[in-house]
Steps between C-alpha positions, in 0.01 A plus 500: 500500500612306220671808370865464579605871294670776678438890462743511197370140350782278620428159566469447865572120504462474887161687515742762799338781375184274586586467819655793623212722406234206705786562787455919503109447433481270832747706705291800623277244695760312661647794613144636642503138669831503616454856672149433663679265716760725668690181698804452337551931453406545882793224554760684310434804658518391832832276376675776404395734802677252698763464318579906530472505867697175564797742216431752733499341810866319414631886349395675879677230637830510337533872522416479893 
């Protein structure tokens, strides 16, 4: 890791390149993790089916 060159041999003085390729490696299992769960989606689904019927709801009503 001490190697702070980029694909072209420029100097990478913050180590980003570092970093951002430890941030895609890691990010297929925190997505796995994050989708096992199925809370917060289950949430937002049922959020936004509310939300259409209480649109629709206020819509029938002003074109009674």
């Amino acid at each position: 890791m001490a190697n702070t060159q980029g694909p072209q041999g420029h100097h990478d003085p913050a180590g980003s390149t570092q970093m951002f390729r430890a941030f895609v490696d890691e990010a297929p299992q925190g997505r796995q993790a994050a989708s096992t769960g199925g809370g917060p989606r289950i949430g937002l689904i049922v959020g936004i089916v509310v939300a259409v019927a209480v649109v629709a709801a206020v819509a029938w009503l002003a074109l009674r």
